[in-house]
C-alpha positions in Angstrom: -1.9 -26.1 17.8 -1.1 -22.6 18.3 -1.7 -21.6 22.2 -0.6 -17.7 23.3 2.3 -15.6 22.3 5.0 -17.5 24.4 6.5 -19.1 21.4 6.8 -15.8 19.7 8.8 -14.3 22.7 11.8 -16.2 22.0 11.7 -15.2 18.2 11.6 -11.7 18.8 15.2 -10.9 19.1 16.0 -12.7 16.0 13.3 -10.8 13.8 14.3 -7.3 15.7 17.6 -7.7 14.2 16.4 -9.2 10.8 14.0 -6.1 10.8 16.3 -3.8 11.2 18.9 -5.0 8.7 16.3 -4.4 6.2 16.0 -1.0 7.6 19.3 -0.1 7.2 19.2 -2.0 3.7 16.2 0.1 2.0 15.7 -0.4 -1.5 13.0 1.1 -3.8 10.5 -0.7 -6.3 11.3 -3.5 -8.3 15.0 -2.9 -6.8 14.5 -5.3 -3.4 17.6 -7.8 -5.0 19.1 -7.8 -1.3 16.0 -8.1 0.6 14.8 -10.7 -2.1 17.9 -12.9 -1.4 17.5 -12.4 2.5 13.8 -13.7 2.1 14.5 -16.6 -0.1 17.4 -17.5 2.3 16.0 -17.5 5.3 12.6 -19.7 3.9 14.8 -22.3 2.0 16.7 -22.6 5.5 13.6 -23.4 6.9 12.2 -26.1 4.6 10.3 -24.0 2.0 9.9 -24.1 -1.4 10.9 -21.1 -2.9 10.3 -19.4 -6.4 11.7 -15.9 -6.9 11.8 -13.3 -9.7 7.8 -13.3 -9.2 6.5 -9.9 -11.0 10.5 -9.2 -11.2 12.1 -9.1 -7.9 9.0 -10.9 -5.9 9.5 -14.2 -3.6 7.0 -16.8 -3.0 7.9 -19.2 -0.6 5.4 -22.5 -0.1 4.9 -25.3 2.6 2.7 -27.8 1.9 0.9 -30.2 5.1 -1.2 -33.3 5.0 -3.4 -34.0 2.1 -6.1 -31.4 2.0 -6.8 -29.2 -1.2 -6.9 -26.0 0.9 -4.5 -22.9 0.0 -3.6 -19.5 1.6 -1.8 -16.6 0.5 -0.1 -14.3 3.1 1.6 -11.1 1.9 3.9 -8.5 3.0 5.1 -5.8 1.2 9.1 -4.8 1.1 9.9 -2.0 -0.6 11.2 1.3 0.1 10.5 4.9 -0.2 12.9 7.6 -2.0 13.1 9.8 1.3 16.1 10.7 3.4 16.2 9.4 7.0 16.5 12.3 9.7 16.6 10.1 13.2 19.8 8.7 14.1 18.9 5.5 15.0 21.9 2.6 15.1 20.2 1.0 12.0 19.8 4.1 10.5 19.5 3.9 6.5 23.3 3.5 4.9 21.5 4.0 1.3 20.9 8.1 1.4 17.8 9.2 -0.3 16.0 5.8 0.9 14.7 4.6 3.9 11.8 2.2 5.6 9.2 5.2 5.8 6.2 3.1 5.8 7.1 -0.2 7.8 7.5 -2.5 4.9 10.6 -4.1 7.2 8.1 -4.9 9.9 5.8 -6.3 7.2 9.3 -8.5 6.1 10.4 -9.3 9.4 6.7 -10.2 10.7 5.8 -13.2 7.9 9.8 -14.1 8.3 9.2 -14.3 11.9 5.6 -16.7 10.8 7.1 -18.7 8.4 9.8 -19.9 10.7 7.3 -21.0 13.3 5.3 -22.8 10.5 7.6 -24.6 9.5 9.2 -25.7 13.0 5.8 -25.8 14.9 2.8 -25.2 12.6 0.0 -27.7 12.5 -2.0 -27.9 9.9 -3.7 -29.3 6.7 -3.3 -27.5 3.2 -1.1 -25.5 1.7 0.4 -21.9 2.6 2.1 -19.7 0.2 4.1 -16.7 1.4 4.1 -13.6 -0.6 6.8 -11.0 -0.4 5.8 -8.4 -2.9 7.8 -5.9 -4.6 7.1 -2.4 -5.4 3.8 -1.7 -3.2 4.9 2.1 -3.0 4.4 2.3 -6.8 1.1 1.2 -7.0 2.5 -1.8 -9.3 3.9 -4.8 -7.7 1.1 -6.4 -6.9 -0.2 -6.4 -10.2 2.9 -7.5 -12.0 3.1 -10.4 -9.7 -0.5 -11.4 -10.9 0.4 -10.9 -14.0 3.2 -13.1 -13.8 1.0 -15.7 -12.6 0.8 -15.6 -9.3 -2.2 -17.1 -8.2 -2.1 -20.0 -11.1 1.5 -21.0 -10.1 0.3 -20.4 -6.2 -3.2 -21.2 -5.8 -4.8 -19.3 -2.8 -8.4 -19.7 -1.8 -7.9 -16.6 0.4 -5.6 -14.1 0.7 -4.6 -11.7 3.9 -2.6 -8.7 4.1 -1.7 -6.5 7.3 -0.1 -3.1 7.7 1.0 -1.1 10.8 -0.8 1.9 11.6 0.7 5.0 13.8 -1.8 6.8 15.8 -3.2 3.4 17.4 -1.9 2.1 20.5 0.3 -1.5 19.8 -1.8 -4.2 20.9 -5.0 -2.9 18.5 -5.8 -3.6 15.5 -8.6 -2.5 12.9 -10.4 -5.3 11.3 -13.1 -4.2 9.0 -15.2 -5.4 6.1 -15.9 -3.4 2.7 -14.2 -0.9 1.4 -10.9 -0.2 3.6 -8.3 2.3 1.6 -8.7 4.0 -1.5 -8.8 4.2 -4.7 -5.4 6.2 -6.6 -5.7 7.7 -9.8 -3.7 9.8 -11.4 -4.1 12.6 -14.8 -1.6 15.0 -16.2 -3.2 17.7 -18.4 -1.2 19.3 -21.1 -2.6 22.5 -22.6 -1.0 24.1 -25.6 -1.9 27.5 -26.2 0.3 30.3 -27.8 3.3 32.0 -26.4 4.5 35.3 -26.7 5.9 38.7 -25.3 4.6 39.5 -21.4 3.9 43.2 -23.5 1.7 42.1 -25.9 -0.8 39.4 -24.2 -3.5 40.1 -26.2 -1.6 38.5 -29.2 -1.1 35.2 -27.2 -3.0 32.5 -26.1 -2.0 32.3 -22.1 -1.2 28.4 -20.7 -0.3 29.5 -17.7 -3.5 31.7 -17.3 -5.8 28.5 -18.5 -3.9 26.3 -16.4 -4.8 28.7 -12.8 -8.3 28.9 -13.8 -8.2 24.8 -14.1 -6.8 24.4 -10.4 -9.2 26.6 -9.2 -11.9 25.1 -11.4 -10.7 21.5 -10.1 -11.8 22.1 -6.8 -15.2 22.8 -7.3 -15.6 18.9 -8.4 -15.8 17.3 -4.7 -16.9 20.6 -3.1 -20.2 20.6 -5.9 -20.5 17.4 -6.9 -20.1 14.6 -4.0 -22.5 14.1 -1.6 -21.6 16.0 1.5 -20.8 13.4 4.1 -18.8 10.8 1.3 -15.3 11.3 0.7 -13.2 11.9 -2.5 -10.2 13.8 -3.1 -8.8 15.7 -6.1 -4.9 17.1 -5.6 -2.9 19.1 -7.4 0.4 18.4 -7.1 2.4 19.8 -9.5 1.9 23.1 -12.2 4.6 23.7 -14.9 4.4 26.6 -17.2 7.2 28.7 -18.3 10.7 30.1 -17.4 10.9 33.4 -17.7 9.6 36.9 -15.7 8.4 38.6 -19.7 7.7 35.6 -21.5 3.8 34.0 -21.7 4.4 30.1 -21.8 2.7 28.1 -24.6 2.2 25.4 -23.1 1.4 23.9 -19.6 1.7 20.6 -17.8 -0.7 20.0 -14.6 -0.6 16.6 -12.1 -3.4 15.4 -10.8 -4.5 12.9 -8.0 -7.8 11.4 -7.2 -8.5 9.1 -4.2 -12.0 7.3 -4.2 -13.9 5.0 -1.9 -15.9 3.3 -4.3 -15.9 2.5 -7.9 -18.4 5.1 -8.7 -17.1 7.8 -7.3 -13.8 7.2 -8.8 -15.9 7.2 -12.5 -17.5 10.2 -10.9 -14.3 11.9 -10.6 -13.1 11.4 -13.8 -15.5 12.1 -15.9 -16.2 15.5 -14.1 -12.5 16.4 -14.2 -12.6 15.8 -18.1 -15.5 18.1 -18.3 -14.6 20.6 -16.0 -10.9 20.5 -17.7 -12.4 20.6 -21.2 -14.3 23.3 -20.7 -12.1 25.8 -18.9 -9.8 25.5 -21.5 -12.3 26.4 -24.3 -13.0 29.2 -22.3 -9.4 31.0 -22.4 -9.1 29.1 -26.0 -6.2 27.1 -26.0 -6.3 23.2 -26.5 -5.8 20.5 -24.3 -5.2 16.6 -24.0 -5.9 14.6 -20.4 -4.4 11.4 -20.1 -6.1 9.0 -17.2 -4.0 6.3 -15.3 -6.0 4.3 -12.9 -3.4 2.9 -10.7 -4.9 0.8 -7.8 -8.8 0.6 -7.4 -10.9 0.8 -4.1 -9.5 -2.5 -1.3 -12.6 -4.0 -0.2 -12.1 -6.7 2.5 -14.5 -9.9 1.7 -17.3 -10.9 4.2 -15.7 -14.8 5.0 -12.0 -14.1 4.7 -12.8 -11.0 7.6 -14.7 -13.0 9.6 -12.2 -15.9 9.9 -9.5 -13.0 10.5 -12.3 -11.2 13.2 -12.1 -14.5 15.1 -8.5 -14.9 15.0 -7.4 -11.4 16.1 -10.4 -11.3 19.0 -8.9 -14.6 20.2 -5.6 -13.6 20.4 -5.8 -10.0 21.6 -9.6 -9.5 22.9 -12.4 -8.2 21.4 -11.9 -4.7 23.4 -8.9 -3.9 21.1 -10.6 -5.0 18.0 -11.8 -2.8 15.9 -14.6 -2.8 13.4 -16.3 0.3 12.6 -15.1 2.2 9.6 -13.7 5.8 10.5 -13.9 8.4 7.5 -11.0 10.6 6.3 -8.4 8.5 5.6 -7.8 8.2 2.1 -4.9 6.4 1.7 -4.4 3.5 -1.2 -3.1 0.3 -0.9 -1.3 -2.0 -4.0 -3.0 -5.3 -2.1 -6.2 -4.4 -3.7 -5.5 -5.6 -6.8 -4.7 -9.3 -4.8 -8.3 -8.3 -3.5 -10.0 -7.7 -6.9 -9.3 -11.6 -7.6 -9.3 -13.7 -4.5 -11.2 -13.5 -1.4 -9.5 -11.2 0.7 -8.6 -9.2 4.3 -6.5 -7.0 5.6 -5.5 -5.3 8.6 -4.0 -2.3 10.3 -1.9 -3.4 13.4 -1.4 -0.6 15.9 2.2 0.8 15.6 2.3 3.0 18.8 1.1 6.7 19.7 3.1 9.9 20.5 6.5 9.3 20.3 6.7 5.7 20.9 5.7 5.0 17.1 3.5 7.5 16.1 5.0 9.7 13.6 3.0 9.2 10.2 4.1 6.8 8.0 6.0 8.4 4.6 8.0 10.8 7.3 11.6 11.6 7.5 11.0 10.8 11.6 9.4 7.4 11.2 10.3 3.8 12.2 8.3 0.6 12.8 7.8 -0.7 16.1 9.6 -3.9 17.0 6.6 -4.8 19.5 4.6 -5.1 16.5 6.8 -8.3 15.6 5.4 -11.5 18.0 1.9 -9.8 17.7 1.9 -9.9 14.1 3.8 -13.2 13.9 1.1 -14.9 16.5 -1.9 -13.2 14.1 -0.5 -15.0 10.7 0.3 -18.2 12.6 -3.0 -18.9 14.5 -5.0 -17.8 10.8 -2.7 -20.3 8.6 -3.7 -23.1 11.7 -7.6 -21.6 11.9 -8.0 -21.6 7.9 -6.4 -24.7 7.1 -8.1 -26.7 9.8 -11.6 -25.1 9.4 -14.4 -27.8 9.3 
């Protein structure tokens, strides 16, 4: 059985340098063909069995002890982000316009770094599946790989996720259950009005007029309409109307995100932005259509799955550097909540440093994962596999 982190010591070097040849190897969604074929290399070498081309460039890699019926699914996400790398670090991204902004080679390296103790040391009874999922950054590849059958070609009673968080010390972690990151949805609005010369406005019908009064009008929704103290979000993040200094625009084109922490406030949000939208434009008459895209829904961590994780991670690291009291204001989203929408789930932020020893924000030019996160992470998905699988 798994004892302390001694084990993990040794590995370290090996996954530091796996990690951060996926660092200087980034590739985008539903691109990962080179960090696809390092996975599936690396797990055949040590005994698995591997499918890939799972939701398109997805890996699952499976080993399979004693003669119990039990299953769990570890994931990682490996995907990059299209940002250019500012740091001149040694391993710095050779792909410009691409690099590692949000740890997804940690996440990589981590279950890499797992799976090869599993198979060489691992004891226990059931079945693990391994998980390396595409295209997390788009809000997508976790749904494609369930739609590809993940979970009935790869039965998992439970599922567990972890990602690294800058800002908390290494050697921390958050472990919380309920809702955990946000919902992300997302609505362009298209108003068509009528165009004509900046001289002669009263002859037109303004887009670019409607459109301001919208984004002003779309910030009344949280600021009138959710209970103080909850938390919602509605961004603009892009406005398009015309091209000229003398020429009033026909039509316009707004972008639109909402983040949610539960399922009815994400309704909540947009239904009010239909009405609100509707109506401004009536208003200023000019028409409009709003198309709605819910990407990823609300990740809610299940009671069991937490508390067998809980146990695990206060084991291992104490229960002084466990953490599990929600904090408000972050509303991030996560893709690993559509895994959690179907099996029992967790996950877990792992602490990836403070100041300048890995705390620079994640989706930063500045940022890189911290190796120390490696044995830690590596010791967290070994001891869960053995305490899961060996349960009474």
């Amino acid at each position: 059985m798994f004892k302390d982190f001694a084990s993990f010591a040794a590995l370290a070097t090996e996954f530091t340098q796996v990690r951060r040849w996926i660092h200087q190897h980034p590739e985008l969604g539903f691109e990962e063909q080179g960090t696809s074929a390092l996975v599936a290399n690396r797990l055949r070498e040590y005994g698995y069995t591997v499918t890939e081309g799972v939701g398109s460039t997805g890996v699952v890699g499976v080993l399979k002890r004693g003669r119990s019926a039990r299953t769990i699914g570890i994931r990682a996400d490996m995907d990059a982000l299209p940002i250019h790398e500012n740091e001149s670090l040694s391993y710095r991204s050779i792909h410009e316009g691409k690099m590692h902004a949000c740890g997804h080679d940690g996440h990589t390296a981590i279950l890499l770094c797992a799976a090869k103790y599993l198979a060489e040391s691992g004891q226990f009874d059931g079945t693990v599946n391994l998980i390396f999922q595409p295209a997390e950054e788009m809000l997508s590849g976790a749904r494609r790989m369930i739609e590809d059958g993940l979970f009935d070609r790869f039965p998992c009673d439970e599922v567990y996720a972890l990602h690294n968080l800058p800002g908390l010390p290494v050697g921390k972690v958050a472990c919380l259950v309920g809702p955990v990151t946000a919902s992300s949805d997302v609505a362009l609005v298209n108003i068509q009005g009528k165009g004509g010369h900046g001289a002669m406005p009263h002859l037109t019908k303004d887009a670019a007029l409607a459109a301001a009064a919208v984004v002003v009008a779309l910030q009344s929704i949280v600021a009138r309409n959710v209970t103080p103290g909850e938390s919602a979000v509605v961004t603009v993040g892009a406005i398009h109307a015309g091209e000229g200094f003398n020429v009033i625009p026909d039509r316009a084109l707004i972008k639109v995100n909402t983040r949610a922490c539960t399922t009815d406030m994400r309704d909540l949000l947009e239904k009010r932005i239909r009405e609100v939208v509707t109506g401004v434009c009536a208003a200023y008459d000019v028409t409009v259509t709003i198309e709605f895209d819910r990407q990823i829904g609300v990740l809610v961590n299940h009671p069991r799955p937490t508390s067998v994780a809980h146990g695990v991670l206060t084991d291992l690291l104490g229960a002084e550097n466990v953490i599990s009291v929600h904090s408000k204001g972050n509303l991030g989203s996560e893709d690993f909540a559509a895994m959690a929408e179907v099996r029992p789930s967790c996950y877990i932020a792992i602490g990836n440093g403070v100041g300048s020893a890995g705390g620079c924000s994640v989706h930063n030019p500045g940022y890189d994962f911290s190796d120390e996160l490696i044995p830690i992470g590596a010791a967290y998905w070994c001891k869960l596999v053995e305490t899961a699988l060996n349960r009474a």
